[in-house]
N, C-alpha and C positions, 0 to 999 in steps of 0.2 A: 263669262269668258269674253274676251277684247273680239273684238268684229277685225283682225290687221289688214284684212283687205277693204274693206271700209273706208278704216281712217288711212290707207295710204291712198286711195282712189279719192279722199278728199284733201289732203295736205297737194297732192298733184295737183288738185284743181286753184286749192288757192295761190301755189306759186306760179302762176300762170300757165299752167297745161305741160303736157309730154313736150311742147316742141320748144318751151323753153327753158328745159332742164337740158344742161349739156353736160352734168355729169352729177355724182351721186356718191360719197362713201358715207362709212360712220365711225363711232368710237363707239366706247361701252354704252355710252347715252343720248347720245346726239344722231339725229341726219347730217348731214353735213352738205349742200349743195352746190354748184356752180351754173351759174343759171345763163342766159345770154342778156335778157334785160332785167335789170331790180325791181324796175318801177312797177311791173307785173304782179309782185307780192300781193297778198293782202293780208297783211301781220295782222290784223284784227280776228280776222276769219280764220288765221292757222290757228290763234290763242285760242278760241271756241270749239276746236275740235275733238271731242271726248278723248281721251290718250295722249292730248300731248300737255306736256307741263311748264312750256315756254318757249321763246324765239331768241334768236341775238344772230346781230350780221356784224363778222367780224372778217379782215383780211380777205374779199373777195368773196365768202363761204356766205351761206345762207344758212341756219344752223335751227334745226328744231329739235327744241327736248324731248326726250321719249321716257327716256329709264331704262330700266333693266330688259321691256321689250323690245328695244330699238332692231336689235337682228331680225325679229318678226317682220315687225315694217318695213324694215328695208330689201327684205326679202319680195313682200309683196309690192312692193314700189318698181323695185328692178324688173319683176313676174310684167307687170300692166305698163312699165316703157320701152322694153327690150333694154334694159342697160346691161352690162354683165356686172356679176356680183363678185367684191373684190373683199378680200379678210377686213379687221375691224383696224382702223387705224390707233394707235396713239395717242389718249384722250388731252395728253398734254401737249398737243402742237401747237397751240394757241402760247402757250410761254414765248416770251422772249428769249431768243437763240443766249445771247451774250450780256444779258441784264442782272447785275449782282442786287438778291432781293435781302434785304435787313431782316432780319429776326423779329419775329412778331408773337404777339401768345395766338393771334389769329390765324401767322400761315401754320402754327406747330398742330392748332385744330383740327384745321383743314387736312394737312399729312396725314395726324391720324384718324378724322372718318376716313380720308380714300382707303386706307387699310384695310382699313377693320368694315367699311361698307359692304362690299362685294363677298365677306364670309358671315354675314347677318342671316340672311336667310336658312343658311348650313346649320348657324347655330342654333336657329328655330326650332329646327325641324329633329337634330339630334338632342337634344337637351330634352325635347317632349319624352323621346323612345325613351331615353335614358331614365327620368322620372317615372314611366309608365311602368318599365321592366323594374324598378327598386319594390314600385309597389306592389306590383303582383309577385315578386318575392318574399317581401316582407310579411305578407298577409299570406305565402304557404300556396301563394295560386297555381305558380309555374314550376316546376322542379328545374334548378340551376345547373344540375348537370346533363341536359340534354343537349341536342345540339343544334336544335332550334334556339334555345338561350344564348348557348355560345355565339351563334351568328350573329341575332337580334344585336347582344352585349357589344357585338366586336362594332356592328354597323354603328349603335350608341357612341361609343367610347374613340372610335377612330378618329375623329373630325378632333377631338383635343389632345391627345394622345399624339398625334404626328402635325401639332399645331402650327409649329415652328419651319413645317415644308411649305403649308397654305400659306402661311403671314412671310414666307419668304418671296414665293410666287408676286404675294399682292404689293410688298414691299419693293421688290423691282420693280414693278409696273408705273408703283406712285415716284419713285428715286430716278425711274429712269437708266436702269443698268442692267446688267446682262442678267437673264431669267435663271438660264443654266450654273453658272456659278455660284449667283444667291443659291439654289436651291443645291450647290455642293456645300454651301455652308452647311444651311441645315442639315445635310447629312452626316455633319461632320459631327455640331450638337447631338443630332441623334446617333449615333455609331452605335454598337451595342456595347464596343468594349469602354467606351464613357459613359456610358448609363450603367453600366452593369457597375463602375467603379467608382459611382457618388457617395463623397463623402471620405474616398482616400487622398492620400496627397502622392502626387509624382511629379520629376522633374523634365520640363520641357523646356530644351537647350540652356539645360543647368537652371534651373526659376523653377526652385515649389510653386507647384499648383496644384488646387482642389479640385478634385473632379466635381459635376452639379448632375444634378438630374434632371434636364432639359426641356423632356417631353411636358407639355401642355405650358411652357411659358415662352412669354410676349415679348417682355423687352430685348433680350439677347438678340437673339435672332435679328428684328426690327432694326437695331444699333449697329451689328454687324454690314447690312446689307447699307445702311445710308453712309458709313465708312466705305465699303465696296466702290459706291455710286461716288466717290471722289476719287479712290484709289485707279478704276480703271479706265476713263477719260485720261489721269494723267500716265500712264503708262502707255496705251491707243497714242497720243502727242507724242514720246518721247521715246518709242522703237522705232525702228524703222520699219519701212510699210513692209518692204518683203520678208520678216522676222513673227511681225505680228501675231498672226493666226496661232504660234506654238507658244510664245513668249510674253504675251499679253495673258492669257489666261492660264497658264502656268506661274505669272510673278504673280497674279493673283489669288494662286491658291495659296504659293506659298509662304506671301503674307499676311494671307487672313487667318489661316488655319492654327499660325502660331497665338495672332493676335486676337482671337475670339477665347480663343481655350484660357491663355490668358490674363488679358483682360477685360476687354469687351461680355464675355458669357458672365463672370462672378461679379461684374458692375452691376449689367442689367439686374441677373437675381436677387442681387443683395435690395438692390433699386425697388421692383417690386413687393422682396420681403417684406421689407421698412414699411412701404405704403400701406400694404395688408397688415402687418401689424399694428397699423397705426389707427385704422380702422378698429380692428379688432377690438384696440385698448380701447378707445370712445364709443363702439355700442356694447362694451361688456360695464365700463365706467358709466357711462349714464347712456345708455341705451336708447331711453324715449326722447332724448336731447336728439341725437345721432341721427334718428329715425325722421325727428320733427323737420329738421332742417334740412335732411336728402329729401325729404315729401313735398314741404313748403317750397324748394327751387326748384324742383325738379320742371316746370311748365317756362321756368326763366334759362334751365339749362339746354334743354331742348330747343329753347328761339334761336340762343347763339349758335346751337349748331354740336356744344361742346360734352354733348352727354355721349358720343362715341366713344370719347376718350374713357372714360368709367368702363367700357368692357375692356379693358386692359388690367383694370383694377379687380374687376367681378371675377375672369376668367383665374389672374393670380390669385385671389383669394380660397378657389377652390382648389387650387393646385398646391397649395405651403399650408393653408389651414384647414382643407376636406369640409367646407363650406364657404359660402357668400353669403352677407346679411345687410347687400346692399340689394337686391333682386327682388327681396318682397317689399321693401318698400315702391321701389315701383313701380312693381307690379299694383300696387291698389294705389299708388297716386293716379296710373293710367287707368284704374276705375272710378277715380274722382273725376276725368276728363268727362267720363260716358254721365256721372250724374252731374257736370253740370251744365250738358247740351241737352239731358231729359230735362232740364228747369229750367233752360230758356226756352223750350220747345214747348212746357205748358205755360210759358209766362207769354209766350210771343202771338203776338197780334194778325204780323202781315204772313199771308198764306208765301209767299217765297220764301220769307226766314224759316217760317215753320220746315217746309218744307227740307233745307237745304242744312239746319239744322239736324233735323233728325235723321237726314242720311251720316251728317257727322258723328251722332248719336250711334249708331249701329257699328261703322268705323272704330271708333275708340273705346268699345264694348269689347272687338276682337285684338285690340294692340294698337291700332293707326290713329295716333293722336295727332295728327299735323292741323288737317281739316278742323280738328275739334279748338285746336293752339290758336290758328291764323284765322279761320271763318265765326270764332265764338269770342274764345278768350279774350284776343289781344283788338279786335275788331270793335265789339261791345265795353272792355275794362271791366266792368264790375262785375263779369262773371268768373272773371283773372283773378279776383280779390278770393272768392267763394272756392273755387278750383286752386291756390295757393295752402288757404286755410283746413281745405278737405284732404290735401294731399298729404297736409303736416300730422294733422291730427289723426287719420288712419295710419301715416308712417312711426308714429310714436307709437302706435298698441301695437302694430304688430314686432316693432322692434322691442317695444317693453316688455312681452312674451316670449324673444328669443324666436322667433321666426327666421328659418334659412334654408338656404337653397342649395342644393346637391348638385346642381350642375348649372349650365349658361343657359340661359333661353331669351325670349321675347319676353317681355313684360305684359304679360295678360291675361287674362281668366281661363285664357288655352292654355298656359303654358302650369295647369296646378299643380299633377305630377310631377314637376320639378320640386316643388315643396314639401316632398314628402315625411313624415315625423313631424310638422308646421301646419297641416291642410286645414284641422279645423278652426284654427288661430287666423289662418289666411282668409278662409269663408267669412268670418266676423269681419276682419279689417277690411274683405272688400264690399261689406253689408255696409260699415257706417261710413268708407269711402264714397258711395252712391249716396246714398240717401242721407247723409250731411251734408254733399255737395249740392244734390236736387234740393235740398229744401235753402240752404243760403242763397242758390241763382237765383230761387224766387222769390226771397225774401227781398236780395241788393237790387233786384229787379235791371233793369236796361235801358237806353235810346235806341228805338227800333230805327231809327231812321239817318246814323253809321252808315254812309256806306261803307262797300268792301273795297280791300286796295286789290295791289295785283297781287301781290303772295297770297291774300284768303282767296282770291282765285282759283288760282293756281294747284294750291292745296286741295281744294275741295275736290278738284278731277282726281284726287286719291282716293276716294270715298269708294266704298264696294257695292253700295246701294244707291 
């Protein structure tokens, strides 16, 4: 566990002490500081401090990364200067107020990690329960009607099941618009008498529409709210101030309410369908194709950034088809990372590689493959080659077997439960996932004497060992 009074007793020190912080917030990720003198820093020595993942001075702010710990820190930061501690700011104040940004397949990226980031962990953690409780039913362990199960199942099943409240929450947050009315949309998706009526048609203000059954999908929702995040800026501009507060979020319901039901809601569904089906058709049509090439880029998709976007695809797959068969793939690519940090780690020479390798070794064993990406792969190259090749060739067996996954998780040897009906297909592929990848890193061998940039840096302070 993280020492947070530690490393905030040290980040204090390297911005030059308590008496030249004059003040202190944060966002989800960041410190955010305002200091009296800059020159004080010493951006070297904050980058060095176990827990932090990086620095940036922007607009006056002194700004150090944390992560998902940052309220810790700042907690004990505040505790050791007397500052008073103030809610989390707005991670996006750094945007430019009035600057119109072009479309890019980069910022569409970015939108959607910030999304989908902050419910990863959620998804972790239920998708485990969720495979646990399949198997101890399946195999007769737990009787399903008690009301320990019922509990268990409802804790399992809730996090996807009222998906579209989370991703509306996280969707305002990244849009920029009002929290409470995203999440009257989703409520709107979810209503009972629209789920209860998937699949019929009625009319709304005279227009057939199909009712959808809502619950556990992505895009609706997500399309709705970024519609919202234009809608109600220009309504705010264009009431007047003293009207506002009733008529501002009244025109907004009730022009979303018509325009999600329908259009918006059976766009995104259909939108998702198609992709899941699309899917579908290519690992049932050559499966081990399918498999090889989610396996083999899976360490290129991850660099960009862009492998967030795929749990949109994972979580629709399970929700239209009652499986995902994009999950075990990589699930054992991410145990191609772990064997090809145990083959540089018996290929390596200098006791610091060794060393800093096999903490990334142990990392990408439980899921955390960054360190293993940024401090091995892409750092050294030729163990990128062996780790491509390992990831393809496990992703072909196990999709050539029809391996899949019953619910969303982490991609990781934790997460096996989730694969239930698949497990001993998944033992194998993550058998020849390691030990193809261990023996190619040792075989393509390396230049020990690479150095690291700042990302394998930076990366490596993810490591849990």
């Amino acid at each position: 566990m993280a020492d947070y009074k530690q490393i905030a007793s040290d980040i204090i020190e390297q911005v030059g002490g308590k008496a030249n912080i004059q003040g202190v917030v944060h966002c989800a990720t960041r410190l955010r500081f305002t200091l009296a003198d800059y020159d004080k820093i010493d951006d070297n020595g904050v980058k060095k401090i176990k827990g932090v993942l990086g620095t940036h001075l922007l607009k006056g702010q002194y700004q150090v990364i944390i992560g998902q710990t940052v309220p810790d820190v700042y907690h004990e930061i505040c505790e050791q200067t007397g500052l008073a501690e103030a809610e989390a700011i707005d991670e996006n104040l750094d945007a430019p107020g009035n600057e119109k940004k072009k479309f890019s397949a980069g910022e569409f990226f970015a939108v959607i990690s910030g999304i989908f980031a902050p419910v990863v962990p959620a998804f972790a953690g239920a998708g485990v329960l969720k495979g646990i409780l399949t198997l101890l039913s399946n195999f007769g362990w737990v009787d399903s009607s008690t009301g320990t199960y019922l509990m268990l199942n409802a804790a399992a099943d809730a996090l996807f099941y009222f998906l579209p409240f989370i991703l509306a929450y996280t969707s305002a947050r990244k849009f920029r618009t009002n929290v409470v009315i995203a999440e009257i949309i989703a409520g709107i998706y979810m209503y009972p008498s629209v789920i209860g009526g998937a699949g019929e048609q009625i009319r709304i203000l005279g227009i057939p529409t199909y009712l959808v059954k809502y619950s556990s999908t992505v895009l609706p929702v997500v399309l709705s709210v970024w519609v919202l995040s234009k809608l109600y800026p220009w309504l705010e501009k264009h009431v007047p101030s003293y009207l506002r507060v009733v008529l501002v979020p009244l025109c907004s319901i009730l022009v979303m309410a018509p325009l999600s039901l329908i259009v918006i809601g059976p766009l995104g569904y259909n939108i998702g369908l198609y992709v899941g089906k699309f899917f579908g058709w290519l690992f049932t049509t050559a499966p081990w194709l399918g498999g090889f090439i989610d396996g083999f880029t899976r360490p290129l998709v991850v660099f960009t950034g862009t492998h967030m976007t795929l749990s949109a695809v994972m979580i629709n797959n399970i929700e239209t088809l009652g499986y995902d068969m994009l999950g075990p793939v990589h699930a054992v690519a991410t145990m191609a990372a772990a064997g090809m940090c145990f083959g540089a780690f018996l290929k390596a020479k200098d006791a610091d590689n060794k060393s800093s390798i096999f903490s990334s070794f142990i990392s990408a064993f439980i899921g955390i493959t960054e360190p293993a990406l940024y401090g091995c792969a892409f750092r050294f190259k030729k163990p990128l080659y062996a780790l491509m090749i390992g990831g393809g060739v496990s992703g072909a067996f196990v999709a050539a077997l029809g391996a899949k996954a019953i619910s969303f998780a982490m991609p990781s040897i934790i997460s096996l439960p989730v694969y239930s009906g698949s497990i001993p297909v998944m033992l194998i592929g993550l058998l020849i996932a390691f030990v193809l990848t261990t023996f190619l890193t040792y075989l393509f061998g390396f230049d020990e004497g690479i150095e690291k940039d700042e990302r394998a840096v930076e990366a490596e302070k993810k490591n849990v060992f």
